[in-house]
C-alpha positions in Angstrom: 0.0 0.0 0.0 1.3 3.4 -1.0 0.5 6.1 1.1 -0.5 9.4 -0.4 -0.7 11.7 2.4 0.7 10.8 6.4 -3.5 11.9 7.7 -4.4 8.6 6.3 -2.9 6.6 8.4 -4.2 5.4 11.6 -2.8 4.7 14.9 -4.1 2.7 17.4 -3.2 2.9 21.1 -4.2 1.3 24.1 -3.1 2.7 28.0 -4.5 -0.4 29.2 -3.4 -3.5 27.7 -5.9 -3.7 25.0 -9.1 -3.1 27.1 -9.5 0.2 25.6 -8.7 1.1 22.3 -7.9 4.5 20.7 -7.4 5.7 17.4 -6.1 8.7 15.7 -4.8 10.2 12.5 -1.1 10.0 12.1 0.4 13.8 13.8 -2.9 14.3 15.4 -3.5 14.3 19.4 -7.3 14.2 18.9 -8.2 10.4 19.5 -11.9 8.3 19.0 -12.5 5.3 21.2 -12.7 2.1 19.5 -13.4 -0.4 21.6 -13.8 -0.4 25.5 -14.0 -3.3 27.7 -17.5 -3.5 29.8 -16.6 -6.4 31.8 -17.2 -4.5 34.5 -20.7 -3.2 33.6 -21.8 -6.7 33.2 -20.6 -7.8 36.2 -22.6 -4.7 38.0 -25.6 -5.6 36.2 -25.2 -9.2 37.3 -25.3 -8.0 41.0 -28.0 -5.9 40.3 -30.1 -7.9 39.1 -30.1 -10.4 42.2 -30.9 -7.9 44.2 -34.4 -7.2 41.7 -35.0 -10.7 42.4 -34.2 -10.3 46.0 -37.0 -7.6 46.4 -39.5 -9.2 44.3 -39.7 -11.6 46.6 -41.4 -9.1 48.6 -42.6 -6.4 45.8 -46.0 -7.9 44.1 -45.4 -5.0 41.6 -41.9 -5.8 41.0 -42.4 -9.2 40.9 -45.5 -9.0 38.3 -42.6 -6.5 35.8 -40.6 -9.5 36.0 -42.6 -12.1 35.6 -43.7 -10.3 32.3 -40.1 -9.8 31.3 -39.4 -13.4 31.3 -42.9 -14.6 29.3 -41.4 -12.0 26.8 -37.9 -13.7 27.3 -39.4 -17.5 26.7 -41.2 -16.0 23.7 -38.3 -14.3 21.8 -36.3 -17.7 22.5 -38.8 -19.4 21.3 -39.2 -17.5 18.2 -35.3 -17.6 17.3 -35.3 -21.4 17.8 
């Protein structure tokens, strides 16, 4: 590949070992996120989610919502099999 003009190559740079990825134009400091690692959103999520179930136990309201969610769930999983 021959390379016409030095703005059309891209750098990409991680400060984290790959978890986050940047990348910029060659000579420029301005930098776009690429890819980010939301491990740890998932993992919140994960412990949120118990403790929805937890108060449902005790939530009729809450408990109905999710009892809702999951006919919905069974449906779609239904429907893609």
């Amino acid at each position: 590949m021959i390379v016409k003009n030095i703005e059309e190559v891209l750098i990409y740079e991680s400060p984290d070992g790959g978890k986050t990825v940047y990348s910029r134009k060659s000579g420029s400091s301005e930098r776009e996120m690429v890819k980010e690692d939301n491990t740890q959103n998932v993992v919140t999520r994960w412990y949120e989610w118990r403790n929805i179930l937890r108060l449902a136990e005790t939530e009729p309201t809450l408990a109905d919502v999710i009892n809702k969610a999951e006919v919905v769930y069974a449906l779609i999983k239904k429907e893609k099999n």
